[in-house]
C-alpha positions, -999 to 999 in steps of 0.1 A, spaced: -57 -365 188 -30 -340 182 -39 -309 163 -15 -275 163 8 -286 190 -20 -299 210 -35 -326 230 -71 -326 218 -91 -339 252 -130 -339 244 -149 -321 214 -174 -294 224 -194 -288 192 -204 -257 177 -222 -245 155 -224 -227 121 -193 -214 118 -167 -229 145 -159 -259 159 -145 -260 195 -121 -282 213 -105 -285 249 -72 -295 248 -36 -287 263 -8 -275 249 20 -296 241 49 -272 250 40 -259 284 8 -287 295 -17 -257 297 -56 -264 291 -64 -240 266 -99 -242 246 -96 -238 206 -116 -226 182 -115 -234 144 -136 -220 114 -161 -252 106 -147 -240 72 -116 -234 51 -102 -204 70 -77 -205 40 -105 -208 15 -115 -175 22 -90 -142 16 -96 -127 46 -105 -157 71 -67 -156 86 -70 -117 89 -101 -118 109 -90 -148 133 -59 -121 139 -80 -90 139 -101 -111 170 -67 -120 185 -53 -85 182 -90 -70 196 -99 -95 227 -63 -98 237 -68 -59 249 -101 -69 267 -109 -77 306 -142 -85 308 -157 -107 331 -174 -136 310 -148 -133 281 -118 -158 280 -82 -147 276 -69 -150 240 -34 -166 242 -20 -174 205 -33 -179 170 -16 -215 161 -16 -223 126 4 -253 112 1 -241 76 -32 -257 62 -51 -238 86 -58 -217 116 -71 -218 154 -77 -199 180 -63 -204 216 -80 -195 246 -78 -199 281 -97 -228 297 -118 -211 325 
């Protein structure tokens, strides 16, 4: 399945509010893990501005258990995040 620019490979679940996928991303071939809101993101006014807020906050972080945010990919009808895939 291809979602954002990427190669979904397996889904991982979630729960409540996100969904998670590992994928890799069509451009460069990197596995990355992404994370969707299980809802809208656009249906809510602020649900793009908190996926950046988190972006703009963990991309600042080094902490040992945390995964590297790379990109927030949106394609227009929605939003994900992009992490690193440990």
């Amino acid at each position: 399945m291809d979602l954002f620019g990427f190669d979904i490979a397996e889904e991982l679940g979630g729960g409540g509010e996100h969904c998670f996928w590992r994928a890799r991303r069509q451009r460069d071939g990197r596995p990355v893990l992404l994370r969707r809101s299980a809802h809208d993101v656009r249906a809510r006014a602020d649900g793009r501005a908190m996926f950046e807020r988190e972006l703009e906050i963990s991309r600042g972080l080094d902490v040992d258990g945390v995964l590297p945010t790379l990109e927030l990919a949106d394609n227009g009808s929605g939003a994900v995040l992009v992490l690193a895939d440990a």
